[in-house]
C-alpha positions in Angstrom: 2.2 -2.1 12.6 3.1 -2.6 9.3 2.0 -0.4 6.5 1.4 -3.4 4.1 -0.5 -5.2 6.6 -3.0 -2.2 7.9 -3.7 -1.8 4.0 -4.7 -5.3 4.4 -7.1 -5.1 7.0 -8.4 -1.7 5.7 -9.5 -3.7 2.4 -10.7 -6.9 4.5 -13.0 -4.1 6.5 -14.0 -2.5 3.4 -14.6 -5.5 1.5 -16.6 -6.9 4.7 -19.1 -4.3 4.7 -19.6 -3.8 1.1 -20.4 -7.2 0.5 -24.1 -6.8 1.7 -24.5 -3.5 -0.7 -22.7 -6.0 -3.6 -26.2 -8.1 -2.6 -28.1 -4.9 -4.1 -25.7 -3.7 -6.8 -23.9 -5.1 -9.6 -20.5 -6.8 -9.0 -18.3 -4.5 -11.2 -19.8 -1.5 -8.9 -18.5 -2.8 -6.1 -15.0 -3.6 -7.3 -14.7 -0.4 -8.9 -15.2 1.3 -5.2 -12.9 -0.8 -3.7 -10.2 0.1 -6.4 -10.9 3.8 -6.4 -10.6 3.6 -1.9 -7.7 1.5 -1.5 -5.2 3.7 -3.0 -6.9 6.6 -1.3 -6.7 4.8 1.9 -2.3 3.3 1.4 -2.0 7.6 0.5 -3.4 8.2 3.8 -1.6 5.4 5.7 1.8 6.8 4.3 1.0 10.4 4.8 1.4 9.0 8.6 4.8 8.1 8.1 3.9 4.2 7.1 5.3 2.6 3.6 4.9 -1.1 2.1 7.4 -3.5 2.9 7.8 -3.2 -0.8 8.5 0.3 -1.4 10.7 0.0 2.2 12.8 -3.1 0.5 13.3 -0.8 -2.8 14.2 2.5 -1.4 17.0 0.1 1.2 18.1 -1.5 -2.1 18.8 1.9 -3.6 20.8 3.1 -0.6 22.8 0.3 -0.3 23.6 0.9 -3.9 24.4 4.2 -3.4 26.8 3.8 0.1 28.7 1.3 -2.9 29.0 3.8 -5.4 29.9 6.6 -2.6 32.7 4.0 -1.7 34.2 3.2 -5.2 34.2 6.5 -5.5 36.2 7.5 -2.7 38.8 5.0 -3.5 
């Protein structure tokens, strides 16, 4: 499964069930809970070996770059 999509349903799941504390507290509470857990939460998904497809496209893009240099180099 995708890292970018488990964070995804992590924070629909989260969001879900905090939606009928929300009811009881102030919006900005809430909010502030979900933005403290969800980095938490993608630090525990990639601690399992899982990364965004962002951070996958970026570190490819950098490797690519550097095979090119490696090869201008060599020439």
């Amino acid at each position: 499964m995708e890292n970018e999509n488990l964070t995804d349903v992590l924070k629909k799941i989260i969001e879900k069930e905090l939606k009928n504390l929300s009811l009881m507290v102030p919006k900005s509470f809430t909010k502030d809970i979900v933005n403290k857990i969800s980095p938490q939460i993608e630090n525990i998904i990639e601690k399992n070996g899982y990364v965004k497809r962002s951070k996958y496209k970026n570190l490819e893009r950098i490797i690519d770059d550097l095979e090119q240099r490696i090869k201008e180099l060599e020439k």
